[in-house]
C-alpha positions as CSV (number, residue, x, y, z in Angstrom):
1,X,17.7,-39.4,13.3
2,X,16.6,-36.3,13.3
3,X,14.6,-34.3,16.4
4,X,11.9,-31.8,16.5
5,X,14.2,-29.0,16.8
6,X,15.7,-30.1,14.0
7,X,12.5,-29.5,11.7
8,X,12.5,-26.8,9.4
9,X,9.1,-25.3,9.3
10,X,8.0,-23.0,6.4
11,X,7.1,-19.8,8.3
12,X,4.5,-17.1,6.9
13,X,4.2,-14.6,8.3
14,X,0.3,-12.1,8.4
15,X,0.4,-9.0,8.5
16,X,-2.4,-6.9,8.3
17,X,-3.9,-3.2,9.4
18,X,-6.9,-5.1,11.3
19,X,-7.2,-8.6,13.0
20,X,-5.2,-10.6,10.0
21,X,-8.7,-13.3,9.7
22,X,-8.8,-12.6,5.6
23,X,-5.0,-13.3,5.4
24,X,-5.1,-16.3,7.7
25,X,-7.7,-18.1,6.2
26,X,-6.6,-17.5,2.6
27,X,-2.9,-18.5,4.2
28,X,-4.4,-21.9,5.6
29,X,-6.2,-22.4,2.7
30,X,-2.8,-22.3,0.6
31,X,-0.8,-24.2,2.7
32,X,-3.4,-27.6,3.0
33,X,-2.0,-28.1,-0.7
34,X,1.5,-28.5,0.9
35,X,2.8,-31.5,2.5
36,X,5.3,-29.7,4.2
37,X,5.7,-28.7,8.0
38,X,4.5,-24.5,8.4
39,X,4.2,-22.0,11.3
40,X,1.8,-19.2,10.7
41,X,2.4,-15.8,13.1
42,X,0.0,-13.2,12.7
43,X,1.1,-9.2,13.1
44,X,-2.6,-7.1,13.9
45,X,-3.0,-3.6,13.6
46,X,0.2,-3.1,11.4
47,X,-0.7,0.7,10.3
48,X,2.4,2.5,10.4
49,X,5.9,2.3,8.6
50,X,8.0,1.8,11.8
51,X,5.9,-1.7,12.7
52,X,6.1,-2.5,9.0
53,X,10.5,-2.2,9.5
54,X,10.3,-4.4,12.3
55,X,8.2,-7.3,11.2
56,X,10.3,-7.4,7.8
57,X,13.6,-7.4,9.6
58,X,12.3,-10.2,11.5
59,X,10.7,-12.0,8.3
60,X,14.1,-11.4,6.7
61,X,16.1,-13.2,9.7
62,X,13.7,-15.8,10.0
63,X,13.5,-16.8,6.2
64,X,9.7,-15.7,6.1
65,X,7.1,-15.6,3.4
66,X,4.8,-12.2,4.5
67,X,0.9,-12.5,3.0
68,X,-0.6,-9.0,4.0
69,X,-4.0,-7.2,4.3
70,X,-2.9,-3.7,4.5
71,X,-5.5,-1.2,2.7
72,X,-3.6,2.3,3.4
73,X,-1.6,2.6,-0.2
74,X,1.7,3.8,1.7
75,X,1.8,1.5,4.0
76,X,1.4,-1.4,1.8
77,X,4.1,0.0,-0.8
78,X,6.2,0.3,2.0
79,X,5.7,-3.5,2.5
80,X,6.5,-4.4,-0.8
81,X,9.8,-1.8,-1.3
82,X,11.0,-2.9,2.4
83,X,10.2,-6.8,1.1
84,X,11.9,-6.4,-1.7
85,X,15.2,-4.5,-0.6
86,X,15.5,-6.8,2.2
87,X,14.8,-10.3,0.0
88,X,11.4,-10.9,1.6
89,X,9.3,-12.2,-0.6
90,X,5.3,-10.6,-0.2
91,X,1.9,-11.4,-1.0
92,X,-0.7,-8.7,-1.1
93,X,-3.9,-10.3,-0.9
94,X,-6.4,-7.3,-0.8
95,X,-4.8,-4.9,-3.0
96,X,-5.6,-5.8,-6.4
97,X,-9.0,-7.3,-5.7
98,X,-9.8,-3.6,-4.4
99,X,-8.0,-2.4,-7.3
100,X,-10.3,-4.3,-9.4
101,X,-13.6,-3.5,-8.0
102,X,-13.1,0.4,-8.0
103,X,-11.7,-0.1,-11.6
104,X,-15.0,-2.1,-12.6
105,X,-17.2,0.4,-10.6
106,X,-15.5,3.3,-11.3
107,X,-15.5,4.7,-7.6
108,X,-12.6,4.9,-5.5
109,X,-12.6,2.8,-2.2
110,X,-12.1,4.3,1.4
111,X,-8.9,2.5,1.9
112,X,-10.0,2.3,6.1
113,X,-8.8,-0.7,7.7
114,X,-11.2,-2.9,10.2
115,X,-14.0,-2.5,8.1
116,X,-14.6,-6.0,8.0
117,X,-15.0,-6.0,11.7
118,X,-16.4,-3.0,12.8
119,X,-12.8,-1.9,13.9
120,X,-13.0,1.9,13.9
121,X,-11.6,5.1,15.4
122,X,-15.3,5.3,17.8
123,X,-15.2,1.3,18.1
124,X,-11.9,1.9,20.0
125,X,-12.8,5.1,22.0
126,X,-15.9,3.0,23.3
127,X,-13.5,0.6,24.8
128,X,-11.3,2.7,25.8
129,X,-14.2,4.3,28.2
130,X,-15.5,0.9,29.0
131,X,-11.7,0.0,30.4
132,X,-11.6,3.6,32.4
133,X,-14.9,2.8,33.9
134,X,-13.9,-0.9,34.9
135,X,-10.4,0.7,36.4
């Protein structure tokens, strides 16, 4: 008989350079064709190489799938190289529809992160002040 710690969940693991909502919902979407048991953990405001080394070591020790939403170029190779050299196996979600669009419009795209939300350098300086006033 077997317990619940005894299940062996999928786990996926988001990462993405904003909130990790377009990953998620894509990820959800994905797994309701699965009858199998999944944990989903979501990684926020990945933007630099040393958080992208730690959640892959983890996704590595865990046995993780990583679906990411990273726009910055560098930072998303460095998700695919790091996946790859440490067996992780990654999903880029954003990349090559952006790819895509500037190829079919023949503009390049700002590559910022947090567009979607409004997420931006002045975004978090407002609440920054907002915090110091409260304090």
């Amino acid at each position: 008989m077997s317990t619940a710690a005894d299940t062996k969940f999928a786990e996926v693991f988001v990462v993405s350079d904003g909130t990790g909502e377009t990953a998620t919902g894509a990820v959800r979407a994905a797994m309701l064709q699965f009858q199998t048991p999944w944990r989903l953990r979501t990684f926020g405001e990945v933007r630099h190489e040393s958080q992208v080394r730690r959640v892959l070591e983890l996704a590595a020790r865990v046995g993780a799938l990583v679906v990411f939403t990273v726009v910055d170029k560098g930072v998303a190779g460095r998700i695919r190289d790091l996946g790859g050299e440490l067996g992780v196996p990654t999903v880029d979600v954003l990349g090559p529809l952006i790819s895509n669009v500037a190829q079919h419009l023949h503009v390049e795209p700002r590559r910022q992160p947090g567009l979607l939300h409004g997420f931006s350098d002045e975004y978090f300086r407002r609440i920054e002040a907002v915090e110091f006033a409260m304090a």
